[in-house]
C-alpha positions as CSV (number, residue, x, y, z in Angstrom):
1,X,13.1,246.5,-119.7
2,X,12.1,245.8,-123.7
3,X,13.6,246.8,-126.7
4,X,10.5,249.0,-127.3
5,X,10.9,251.3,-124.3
6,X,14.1,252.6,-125.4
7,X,13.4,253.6,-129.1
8,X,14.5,256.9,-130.5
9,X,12.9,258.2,-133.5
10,X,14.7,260.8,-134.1
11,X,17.8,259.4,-135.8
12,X,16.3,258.9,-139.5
13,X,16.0,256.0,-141.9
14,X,17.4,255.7,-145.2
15,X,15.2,254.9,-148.4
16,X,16.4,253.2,-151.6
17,X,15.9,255.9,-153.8
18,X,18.7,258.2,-151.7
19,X,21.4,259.2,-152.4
20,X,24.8,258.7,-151.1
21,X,25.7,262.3,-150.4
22,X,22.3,262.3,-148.4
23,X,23.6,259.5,-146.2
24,X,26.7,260.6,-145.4
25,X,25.2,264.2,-144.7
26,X,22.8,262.5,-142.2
27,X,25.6,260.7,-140.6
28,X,27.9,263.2,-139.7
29,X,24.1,265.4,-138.6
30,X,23.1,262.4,-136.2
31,X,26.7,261.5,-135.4
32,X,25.8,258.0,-136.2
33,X,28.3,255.4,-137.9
34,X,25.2,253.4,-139.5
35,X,21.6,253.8,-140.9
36,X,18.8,251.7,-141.2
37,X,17.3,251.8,-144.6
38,X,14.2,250.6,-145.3
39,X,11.5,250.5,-148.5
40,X,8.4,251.7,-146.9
41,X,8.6,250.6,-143.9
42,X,9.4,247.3,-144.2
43,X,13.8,247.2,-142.8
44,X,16.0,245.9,-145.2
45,X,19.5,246.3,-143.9
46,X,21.9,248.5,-142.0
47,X,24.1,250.8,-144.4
48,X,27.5,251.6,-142.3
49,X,29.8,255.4,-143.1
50,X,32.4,252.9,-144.2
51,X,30.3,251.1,-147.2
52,X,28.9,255.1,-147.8
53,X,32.3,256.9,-148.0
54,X,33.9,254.3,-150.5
55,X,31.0,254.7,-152.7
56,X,32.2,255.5,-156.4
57,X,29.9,258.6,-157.0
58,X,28.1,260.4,-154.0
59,X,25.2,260.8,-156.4
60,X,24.4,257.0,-156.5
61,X,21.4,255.5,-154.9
62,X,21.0,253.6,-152.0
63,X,19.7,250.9,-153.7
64,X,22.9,250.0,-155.8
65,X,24.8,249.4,-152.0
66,X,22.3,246.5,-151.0
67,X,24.9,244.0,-151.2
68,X,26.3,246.0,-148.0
69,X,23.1,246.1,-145.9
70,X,24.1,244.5,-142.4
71,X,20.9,242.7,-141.7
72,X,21.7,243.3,-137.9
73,X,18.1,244.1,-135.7
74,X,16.6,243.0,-132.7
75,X,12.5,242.6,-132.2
76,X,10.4,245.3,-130.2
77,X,9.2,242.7,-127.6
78,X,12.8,241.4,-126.0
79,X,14.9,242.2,-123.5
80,X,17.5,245.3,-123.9
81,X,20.4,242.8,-123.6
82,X,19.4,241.8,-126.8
83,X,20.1,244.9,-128.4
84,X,23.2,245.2,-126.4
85,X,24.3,241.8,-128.1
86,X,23.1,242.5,-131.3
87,X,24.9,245.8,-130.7
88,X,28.4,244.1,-130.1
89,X,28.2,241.8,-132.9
90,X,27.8,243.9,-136.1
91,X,29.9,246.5,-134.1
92,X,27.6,249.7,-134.9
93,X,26.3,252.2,-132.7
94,X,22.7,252.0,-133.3
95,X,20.7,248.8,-133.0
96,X,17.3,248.6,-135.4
97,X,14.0,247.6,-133.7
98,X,11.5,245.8,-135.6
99,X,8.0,244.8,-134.6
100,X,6.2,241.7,-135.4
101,X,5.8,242.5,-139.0
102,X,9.4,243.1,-139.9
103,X,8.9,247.0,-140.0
104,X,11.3,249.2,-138.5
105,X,10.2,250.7,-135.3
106,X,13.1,253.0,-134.5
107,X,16.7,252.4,-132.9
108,X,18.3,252.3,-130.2
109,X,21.2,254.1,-129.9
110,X,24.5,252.6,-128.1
111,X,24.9,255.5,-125.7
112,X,20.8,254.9,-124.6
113,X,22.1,251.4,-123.8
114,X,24.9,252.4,-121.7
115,X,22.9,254.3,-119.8
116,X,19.9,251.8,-119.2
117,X,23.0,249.2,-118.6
118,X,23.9,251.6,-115.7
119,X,21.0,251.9,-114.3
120,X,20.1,247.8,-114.8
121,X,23.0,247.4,-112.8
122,X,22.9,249.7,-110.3
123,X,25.1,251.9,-110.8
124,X,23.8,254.9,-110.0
125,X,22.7,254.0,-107.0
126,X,24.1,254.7,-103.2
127,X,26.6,251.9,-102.3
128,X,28.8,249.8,-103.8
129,X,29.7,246.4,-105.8
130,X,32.0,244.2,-104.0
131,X,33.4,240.9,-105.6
132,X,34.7,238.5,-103.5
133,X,37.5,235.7,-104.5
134,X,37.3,232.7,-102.3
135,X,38.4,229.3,-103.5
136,X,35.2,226.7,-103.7
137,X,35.7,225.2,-100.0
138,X,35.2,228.5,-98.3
139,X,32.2,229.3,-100.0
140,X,29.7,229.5,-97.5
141,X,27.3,232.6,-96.3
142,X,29.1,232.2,-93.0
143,X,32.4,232.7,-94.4
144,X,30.9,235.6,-96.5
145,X,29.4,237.3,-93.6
146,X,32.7,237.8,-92.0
């Protein structure tokens, strides 16, 4: 499954010309720890609650934070995992997906990953995983079998 088939539009992007009392009122609406912002539509960065809530003055702009922008983001054409990496290493809960130009699609939320993780791996399906520990010598479908 790609990138692209999991985007949600709904959660909303941040533009320079914002204000910080705006961001943080979108993150607690969404329930979201970060926000893409972008100029146009052309992504610039991730902008985490953290970065937002030390802010000086809530009526600042967006644009005067740019030295926090995370430039985390994973392209519309790859694999899920990708996001799921992406994901894990700048430690948000929303991954941005860009197409080919470098404009923001939409995101993928972590909890949409979970579930697609679930369902990649079979979890919601009748049976069960079993892992086997064998040393190297009795690794044989034989010995399996049994």
């Amino acid at each position: 499954m790609l990138t692209i088939d999991l985007i949600n539009n709904n959660i909303p992007r941040l533009q320079l010309q914002d204000t910080v009392a705006k961001a943080i009122q979108l993150l607690a609406d969404f329930k979201v720890t970060h926000l893409p912002v972008v100029s146009e539509d052309t992504y610039l960065g991730l902008l985490s609650e953290e970065d937002l809530l030390d802010a000086e003055d809530d009526k600042l702009t967006i644009e005067v934070l740019q030295k926090y922008f995370i430039p985390a983001s994973v392209k519309d054409n790859v694999h899920f995992l990708n996001a799921v990496n992406a994901s894990i290493q700048a430690d948000t809960n929303i991954v941005p997906v860009l197409n080919e130009e470098g404009e923001l699609s939409g995101v993928i939320s972590t909890s949409d990953l979970l579930k697609t993780m679930g369902n990649f791996a079979g979890a919601n399906e009748i049976g069960g995983i079993i892992v086997l520990e064998m040393e190297r010598s009795q690794f044989a479908i034989s010995e399996i079998s049994r």
